[in-house]
MIMITOR-679575 format. One record per residue (C-alpha): residue number from 1; x, y, z; residue in three letters. Coordinates in steps of 0.05 Angstrom, whole numbers, plus 5000, padded with zeros to 4 digits. Layout:
! residues N
ATOM    k     X     Y     Z    r
ATOM  NUM     X     Y     Z  ala
...
! end
This chain:
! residues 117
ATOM    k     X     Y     Z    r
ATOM    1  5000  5000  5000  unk
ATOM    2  5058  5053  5017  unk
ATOM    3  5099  5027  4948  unk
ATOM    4  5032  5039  4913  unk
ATOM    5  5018  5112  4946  unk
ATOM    6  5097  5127  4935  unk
ATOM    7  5087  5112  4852  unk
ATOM    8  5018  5152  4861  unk
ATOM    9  5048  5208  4880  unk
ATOM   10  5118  5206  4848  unk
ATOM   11  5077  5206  4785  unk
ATOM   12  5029  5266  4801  unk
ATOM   13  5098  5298  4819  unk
ATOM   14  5131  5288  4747  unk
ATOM   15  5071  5309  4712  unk
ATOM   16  5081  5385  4678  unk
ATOM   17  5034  5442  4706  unk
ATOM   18  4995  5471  4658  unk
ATOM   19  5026  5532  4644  unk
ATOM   20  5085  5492  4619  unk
ATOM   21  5069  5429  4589  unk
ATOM   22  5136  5407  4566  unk
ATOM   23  5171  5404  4634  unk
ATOM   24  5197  5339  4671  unk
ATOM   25  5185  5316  4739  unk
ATOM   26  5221  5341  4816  unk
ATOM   27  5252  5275  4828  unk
ATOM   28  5231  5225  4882  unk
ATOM   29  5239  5258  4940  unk
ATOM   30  5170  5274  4938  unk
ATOM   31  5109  5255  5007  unk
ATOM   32  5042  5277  5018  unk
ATOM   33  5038  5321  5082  unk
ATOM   34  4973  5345  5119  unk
ATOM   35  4974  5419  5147  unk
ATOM   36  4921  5433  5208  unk
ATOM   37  4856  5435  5163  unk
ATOM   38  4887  5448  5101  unk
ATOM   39  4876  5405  5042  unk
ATOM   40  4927  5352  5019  unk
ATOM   41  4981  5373  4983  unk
ATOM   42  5047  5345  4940  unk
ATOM   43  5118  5362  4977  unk
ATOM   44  5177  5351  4957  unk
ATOM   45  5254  5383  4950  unk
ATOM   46  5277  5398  4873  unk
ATOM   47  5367  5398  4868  unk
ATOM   48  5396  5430  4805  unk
ATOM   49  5427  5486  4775  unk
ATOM   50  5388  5552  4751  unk
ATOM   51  5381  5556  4683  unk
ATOM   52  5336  5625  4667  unk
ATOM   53  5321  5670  4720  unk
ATOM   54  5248  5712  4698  unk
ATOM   55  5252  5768  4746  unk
ATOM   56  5187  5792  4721  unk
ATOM   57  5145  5739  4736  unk
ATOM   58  5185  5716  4802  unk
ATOM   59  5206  5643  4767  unk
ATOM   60  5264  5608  4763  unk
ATOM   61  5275  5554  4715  unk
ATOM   62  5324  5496  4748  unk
ATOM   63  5360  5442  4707  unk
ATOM   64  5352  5372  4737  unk
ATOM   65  5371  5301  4730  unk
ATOM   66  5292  5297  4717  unk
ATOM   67  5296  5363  4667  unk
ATOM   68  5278  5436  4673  unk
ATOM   69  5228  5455  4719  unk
ATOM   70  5194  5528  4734  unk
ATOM   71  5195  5537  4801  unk
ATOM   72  5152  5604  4825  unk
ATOM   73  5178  5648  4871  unk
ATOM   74  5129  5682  4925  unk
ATOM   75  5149  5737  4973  unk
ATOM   76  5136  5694  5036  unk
ATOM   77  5194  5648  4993  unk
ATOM   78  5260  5645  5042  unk
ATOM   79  5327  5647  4999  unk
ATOM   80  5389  5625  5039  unk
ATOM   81  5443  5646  5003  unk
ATOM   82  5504  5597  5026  unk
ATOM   83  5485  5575  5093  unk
ATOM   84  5502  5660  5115  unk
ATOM   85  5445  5693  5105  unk
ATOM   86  5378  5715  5081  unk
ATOM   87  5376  5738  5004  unk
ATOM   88  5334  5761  4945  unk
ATOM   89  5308  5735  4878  unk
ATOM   90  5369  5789  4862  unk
ATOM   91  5420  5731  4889  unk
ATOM   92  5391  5689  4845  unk
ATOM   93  5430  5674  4778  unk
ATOM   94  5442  5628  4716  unk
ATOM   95  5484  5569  4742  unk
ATOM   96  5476  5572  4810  unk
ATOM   97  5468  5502  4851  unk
ATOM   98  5401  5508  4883  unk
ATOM   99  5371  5458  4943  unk
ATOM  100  5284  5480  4938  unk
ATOM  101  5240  5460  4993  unk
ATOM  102  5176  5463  4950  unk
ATOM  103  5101  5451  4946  unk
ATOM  104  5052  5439  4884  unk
ATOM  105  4983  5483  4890  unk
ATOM  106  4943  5508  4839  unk
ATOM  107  4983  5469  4796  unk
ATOM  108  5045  5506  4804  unk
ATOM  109  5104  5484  4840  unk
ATOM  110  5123  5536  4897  unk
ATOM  111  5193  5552  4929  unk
ATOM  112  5179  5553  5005  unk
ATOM  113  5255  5559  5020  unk
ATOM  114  5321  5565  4972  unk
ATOM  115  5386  5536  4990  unk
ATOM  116  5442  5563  4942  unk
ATOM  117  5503  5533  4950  unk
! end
């Protein structure tokens, strides 16, 4: 039964939101988590470098093992820019190694909290 919700969900993770329908999946670090009366909702950490930064739109696309994958940025977003400190979207550039703590809502997949490293 856990094998069988793992695949479930592995798979919902890999499939492309539809704003961008030729993206790949996160990778398989990916579990279902339950907030206090929230709705369920897909988790799971995204590795890679940054390959376009759209500072208009608050996205940044990040190369994977799995492929490219928009990853939206929201203000409540934390960036930690090399374990020393709190950053911007501004610290944010094409070939940085990035660590993403993310969630999937609305069909989108949402930083939560940046690692560059």
């Amino acid at each position: 039964m856990k094998k069988m919700l793992a695949l479930l969900l592995g798979v919902a993770f890999c499939l492309p939101p539809s704003a961008a329908p030729a993206q790949q999946g996160v990778g398989p670090s990916v579990y279902h988590s339950l907030e206090s009366g929230a709705s369920p909702r897909l988790h799971g950490r995204i590795v890679g470098r940054i390959a376009r930064v759209d500072y208009t739109n608050s996205i940044i696309y990040v190369r994977t093992s799995y492929g490219v994958r928009a990853v939206a940025i929201m203000p409540s977003t934390e960036i930690d820019v090399r374990g020393g400190g709190y950053g911007s979207i501004d610290d944010l550039h094409v070939g940085s190694l990035v660590d993403i703590d993310a969630t999937v809502a609305a069909n989108r997949v949402i930083a939560q909290i940046i690692h560059i490293r």
